[in-house]
PAKEGU-366615 format. One record per residue: x, y, z negated of N, C-alpha, C, O in turn. Coordinates in steps of 0.05 Angstrom, whole numbers, plus 32768, in hexadecimal, padded with zeros to 4 digits. Layout:
<lumlos>
LUMLO   npx   npy   npz  capx  capy  capz   cpx   cpy   cpz   opx   opy   opz
LUMLO     X     Y     Z     X     Y     Z     X     Y     Z     X     Y     Z
...
</lumlos>
This chain:
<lumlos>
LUMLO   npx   npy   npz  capx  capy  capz   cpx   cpy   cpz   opx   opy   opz
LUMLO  829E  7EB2  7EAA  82B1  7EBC  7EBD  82C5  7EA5  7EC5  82CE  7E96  7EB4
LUMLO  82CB  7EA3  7EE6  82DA  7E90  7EEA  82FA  7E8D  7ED7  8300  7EA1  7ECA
LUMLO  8305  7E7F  7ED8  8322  7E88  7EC5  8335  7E92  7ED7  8344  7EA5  7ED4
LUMLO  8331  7E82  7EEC  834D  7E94  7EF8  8348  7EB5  7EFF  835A  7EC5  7F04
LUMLO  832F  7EBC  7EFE  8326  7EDC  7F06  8331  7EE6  7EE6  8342  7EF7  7EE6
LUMLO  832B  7EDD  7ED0  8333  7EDE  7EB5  8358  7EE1  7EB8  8365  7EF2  7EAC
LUMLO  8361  7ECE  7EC7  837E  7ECF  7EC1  8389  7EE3  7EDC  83A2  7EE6  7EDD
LUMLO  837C  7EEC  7EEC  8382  7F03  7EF4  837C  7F1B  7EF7  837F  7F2A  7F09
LUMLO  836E  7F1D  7EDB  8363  7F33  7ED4  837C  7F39  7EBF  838E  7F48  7EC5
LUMLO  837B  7F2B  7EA6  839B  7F27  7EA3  83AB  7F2F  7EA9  83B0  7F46  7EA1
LUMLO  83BB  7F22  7EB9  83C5  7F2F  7ED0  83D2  7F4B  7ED8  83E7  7F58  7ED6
LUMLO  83BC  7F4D  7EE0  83B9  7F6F  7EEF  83B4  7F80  7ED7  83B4  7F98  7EDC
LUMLO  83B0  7F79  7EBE  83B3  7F8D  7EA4  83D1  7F8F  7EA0  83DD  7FA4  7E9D
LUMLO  83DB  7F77  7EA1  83F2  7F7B  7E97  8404  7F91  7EA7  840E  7FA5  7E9E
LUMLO  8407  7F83  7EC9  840E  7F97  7ED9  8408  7FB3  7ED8  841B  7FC2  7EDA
LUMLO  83F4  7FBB  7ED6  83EA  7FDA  7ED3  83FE  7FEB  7EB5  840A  8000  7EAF
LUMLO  83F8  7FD3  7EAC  8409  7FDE  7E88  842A  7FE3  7E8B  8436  7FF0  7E7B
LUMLO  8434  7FD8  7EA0  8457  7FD2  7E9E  8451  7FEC  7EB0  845C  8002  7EAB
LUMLO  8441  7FE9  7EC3  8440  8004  7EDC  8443  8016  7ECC  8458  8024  7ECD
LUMLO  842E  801D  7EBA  841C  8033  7EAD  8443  803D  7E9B  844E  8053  7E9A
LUMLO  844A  8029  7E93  845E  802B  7E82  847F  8037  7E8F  848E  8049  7E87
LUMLO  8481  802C  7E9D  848D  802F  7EAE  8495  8051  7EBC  84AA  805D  7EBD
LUMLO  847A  8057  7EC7  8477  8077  7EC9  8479  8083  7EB8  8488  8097  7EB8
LUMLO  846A  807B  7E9F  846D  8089  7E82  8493  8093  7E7E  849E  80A9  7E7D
LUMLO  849E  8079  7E7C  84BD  807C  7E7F  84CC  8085  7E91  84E3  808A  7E8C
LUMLO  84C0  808A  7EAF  84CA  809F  7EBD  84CD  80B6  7EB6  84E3  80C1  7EB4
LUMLO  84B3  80C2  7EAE  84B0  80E2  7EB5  84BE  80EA  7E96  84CC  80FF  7E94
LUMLO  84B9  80D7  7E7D  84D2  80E1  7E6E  84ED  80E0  7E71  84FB  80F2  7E69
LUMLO  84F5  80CE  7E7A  8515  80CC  7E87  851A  80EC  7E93  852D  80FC  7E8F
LUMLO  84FE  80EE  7EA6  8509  8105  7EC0  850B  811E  7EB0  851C  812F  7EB5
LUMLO  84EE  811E  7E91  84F9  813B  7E83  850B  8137  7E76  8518  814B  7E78
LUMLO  8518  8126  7E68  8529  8121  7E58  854C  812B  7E62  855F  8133  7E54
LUMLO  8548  8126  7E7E  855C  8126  7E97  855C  813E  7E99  8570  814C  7E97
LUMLO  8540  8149  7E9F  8542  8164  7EA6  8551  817B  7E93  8561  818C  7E9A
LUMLO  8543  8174  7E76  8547  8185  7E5E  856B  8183  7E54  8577  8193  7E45
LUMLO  8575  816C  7E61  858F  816D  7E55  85A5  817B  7E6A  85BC  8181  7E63
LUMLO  859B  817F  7E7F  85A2  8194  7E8E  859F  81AE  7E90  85AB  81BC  7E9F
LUMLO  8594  81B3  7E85  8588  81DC  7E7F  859D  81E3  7E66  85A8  81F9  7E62
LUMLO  85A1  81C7  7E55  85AF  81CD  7E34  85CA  81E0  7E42  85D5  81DD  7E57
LUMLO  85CF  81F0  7E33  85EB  81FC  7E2F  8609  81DD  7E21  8604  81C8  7E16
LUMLO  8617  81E3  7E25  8626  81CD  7E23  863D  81DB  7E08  864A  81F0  7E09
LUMLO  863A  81C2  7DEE  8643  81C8  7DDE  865E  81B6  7DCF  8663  819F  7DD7
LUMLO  866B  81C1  7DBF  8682  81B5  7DBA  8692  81A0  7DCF  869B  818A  7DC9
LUMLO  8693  81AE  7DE7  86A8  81A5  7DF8  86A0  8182  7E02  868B  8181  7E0F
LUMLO  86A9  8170  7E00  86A5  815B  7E0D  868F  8149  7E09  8680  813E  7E19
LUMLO  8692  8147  7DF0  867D  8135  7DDA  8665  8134  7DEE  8665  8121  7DFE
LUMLO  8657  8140  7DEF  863E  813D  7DF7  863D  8134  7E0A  8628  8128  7E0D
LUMLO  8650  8134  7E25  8655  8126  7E3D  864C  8109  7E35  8635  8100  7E37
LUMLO  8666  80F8  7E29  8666  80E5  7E19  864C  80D9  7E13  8646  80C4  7E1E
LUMLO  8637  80E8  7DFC  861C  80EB  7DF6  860D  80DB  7E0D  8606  80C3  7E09
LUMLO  8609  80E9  7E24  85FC  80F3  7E2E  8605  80D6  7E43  85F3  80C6  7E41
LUMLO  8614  80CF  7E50  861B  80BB  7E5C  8617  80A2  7E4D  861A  808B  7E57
LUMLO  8610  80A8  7E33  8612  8083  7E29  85F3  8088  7E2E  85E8  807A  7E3F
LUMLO  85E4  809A  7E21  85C5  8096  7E2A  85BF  809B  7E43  85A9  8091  7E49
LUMLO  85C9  80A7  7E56  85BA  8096  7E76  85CC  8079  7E73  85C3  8068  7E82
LUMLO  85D3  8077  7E6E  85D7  8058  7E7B  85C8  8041  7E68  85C7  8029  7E6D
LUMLO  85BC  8050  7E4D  85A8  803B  7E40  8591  8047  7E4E  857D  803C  7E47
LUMLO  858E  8056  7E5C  8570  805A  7E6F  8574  804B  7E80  8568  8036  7E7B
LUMLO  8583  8048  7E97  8587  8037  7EAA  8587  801B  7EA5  857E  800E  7EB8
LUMLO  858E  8010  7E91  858C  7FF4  7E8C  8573  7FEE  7E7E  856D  7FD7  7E78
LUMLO  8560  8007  7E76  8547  7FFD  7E69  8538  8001  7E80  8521  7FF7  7E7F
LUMLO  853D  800E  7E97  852B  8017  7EB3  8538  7FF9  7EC3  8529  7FED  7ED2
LUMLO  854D  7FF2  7EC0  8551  7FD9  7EC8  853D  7FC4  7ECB  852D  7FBC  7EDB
LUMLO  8548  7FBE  7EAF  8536  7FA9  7EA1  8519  7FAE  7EA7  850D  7F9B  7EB1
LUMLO  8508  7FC8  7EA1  84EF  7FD2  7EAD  84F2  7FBD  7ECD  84E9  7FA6  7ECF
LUMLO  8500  7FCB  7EE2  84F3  7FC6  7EFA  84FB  7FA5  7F03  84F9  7F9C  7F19
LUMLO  8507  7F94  7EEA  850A  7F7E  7EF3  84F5  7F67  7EEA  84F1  7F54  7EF8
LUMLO  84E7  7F6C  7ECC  84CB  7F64  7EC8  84BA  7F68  7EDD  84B0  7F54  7EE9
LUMLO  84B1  7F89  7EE6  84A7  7F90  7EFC  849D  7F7F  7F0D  8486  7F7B  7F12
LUMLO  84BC  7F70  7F1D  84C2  7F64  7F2D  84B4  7F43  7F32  84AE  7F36  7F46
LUMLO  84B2  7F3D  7F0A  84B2  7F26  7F09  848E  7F28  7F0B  8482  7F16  7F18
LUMLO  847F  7F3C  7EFF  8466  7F32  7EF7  845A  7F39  7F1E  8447  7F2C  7F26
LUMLO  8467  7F4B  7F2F  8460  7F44  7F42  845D  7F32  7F56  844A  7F34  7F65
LUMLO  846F  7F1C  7F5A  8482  7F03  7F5E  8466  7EEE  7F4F  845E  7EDB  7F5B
LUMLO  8459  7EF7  7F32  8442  7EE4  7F28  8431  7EEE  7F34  8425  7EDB  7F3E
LUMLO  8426  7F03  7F3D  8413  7F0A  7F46  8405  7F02  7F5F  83ED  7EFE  7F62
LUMLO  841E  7EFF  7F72  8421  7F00  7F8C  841E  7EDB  7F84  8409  7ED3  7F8F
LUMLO  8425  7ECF  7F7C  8421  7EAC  7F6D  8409  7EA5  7F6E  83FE  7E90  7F76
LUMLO  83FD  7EBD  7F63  83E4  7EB7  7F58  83CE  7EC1  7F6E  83BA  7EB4  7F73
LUMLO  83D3  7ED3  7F77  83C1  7EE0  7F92  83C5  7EC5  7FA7  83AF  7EC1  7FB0
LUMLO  83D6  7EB3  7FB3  83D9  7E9D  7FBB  83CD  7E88  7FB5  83C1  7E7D  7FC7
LUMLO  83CC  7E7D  7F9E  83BE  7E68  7F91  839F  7E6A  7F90  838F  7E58  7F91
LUMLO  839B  7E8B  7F8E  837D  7E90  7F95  8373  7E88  7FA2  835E  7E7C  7FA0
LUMLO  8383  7E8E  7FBC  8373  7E88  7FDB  8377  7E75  7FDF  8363  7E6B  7FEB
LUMLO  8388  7E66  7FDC  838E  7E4A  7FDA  8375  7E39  7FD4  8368  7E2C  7FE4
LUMLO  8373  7E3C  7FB9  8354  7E32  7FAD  833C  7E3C  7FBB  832B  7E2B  7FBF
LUMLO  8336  7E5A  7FC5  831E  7E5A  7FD0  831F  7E51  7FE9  830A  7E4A  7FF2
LUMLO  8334  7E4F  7FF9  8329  7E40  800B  831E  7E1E  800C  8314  7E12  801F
LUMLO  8323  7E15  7FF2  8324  7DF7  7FEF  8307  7DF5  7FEC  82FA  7DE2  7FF4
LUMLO  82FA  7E10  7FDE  82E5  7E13  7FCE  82C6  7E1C  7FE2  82AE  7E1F  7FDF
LUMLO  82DA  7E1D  7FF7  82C3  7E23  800C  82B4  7E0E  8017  82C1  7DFC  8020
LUMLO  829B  7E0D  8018  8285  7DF3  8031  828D  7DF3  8045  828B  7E06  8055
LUMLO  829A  7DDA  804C  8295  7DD5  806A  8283  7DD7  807F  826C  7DD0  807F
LUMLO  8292  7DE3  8097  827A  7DED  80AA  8266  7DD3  80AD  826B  7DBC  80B2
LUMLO  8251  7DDE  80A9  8235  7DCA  80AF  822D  7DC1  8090  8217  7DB5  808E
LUMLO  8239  7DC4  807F  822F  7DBA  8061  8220  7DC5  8057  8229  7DD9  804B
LUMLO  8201  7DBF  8056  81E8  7DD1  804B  81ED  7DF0  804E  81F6  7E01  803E
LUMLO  81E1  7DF4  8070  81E6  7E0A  807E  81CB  7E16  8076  81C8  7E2E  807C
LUMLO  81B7  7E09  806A  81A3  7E22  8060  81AE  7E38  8045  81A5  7E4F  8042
LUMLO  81C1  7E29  8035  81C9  7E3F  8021  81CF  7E4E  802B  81D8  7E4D  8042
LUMLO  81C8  7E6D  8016  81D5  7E7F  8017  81E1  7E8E  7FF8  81DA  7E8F  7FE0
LUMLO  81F4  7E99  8008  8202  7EB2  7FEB  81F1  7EC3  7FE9  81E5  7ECF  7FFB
LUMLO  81EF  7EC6  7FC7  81DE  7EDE  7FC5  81F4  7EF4  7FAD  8208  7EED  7FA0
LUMLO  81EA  7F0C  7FAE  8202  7F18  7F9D  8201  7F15  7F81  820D  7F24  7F73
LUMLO  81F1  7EFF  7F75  81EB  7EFC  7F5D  81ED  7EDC  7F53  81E7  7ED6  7F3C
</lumlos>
């Protein structure tokens, strides 16, 4: 296997995994969010308190989430460039042993 198909295969695992992860940490945030809203509200303030220090350690871990995000797309988009970059280098010039052909194997 060529390496760079190797290193963006890579790649695109990793992305799928932060994706995959990412949603995973949505839809619990959203029940989590949801469920602390239905609660009846107990001993007066406290739980306000509670409840405000952990969204705001969600938000800075969904932060931090969408700013990796950011970065492995930024490599990706690097690397989808440098691809074509190379195959076009990698191409025969018109008229260079015009009897070859591609075969799918």
């Amino acid at each position: 296997m060529d390496p760079d198909v190797s290193k963006l295969a890579q790649l695109l695992v990793v992305v799928v995994a932060f994706g995959g992860f990412a949603t995973a940490l949505a839809v619990a945030a959203r029940f989590a969010l949801s469920r602390m809203g239905r609660r009846p509200r107990e001993r007066g303030d406290a739980p306000g308190r509670l409840d405000d220090a952990r969204l705001e350690r969600i938000e800075q871990a969904v932060d931090a989430i969408a700013i990796e995000v950011e970065r492995i797309a930024e490599a990706q988009r690097f690397t989808a460039r440098l691809m074509s970059e190379r195959a076009v280098e990698r191409l025969p010039a018109q008229g260079d042993d015009a009897r070859r052909s591609v075969t799918p194997h």
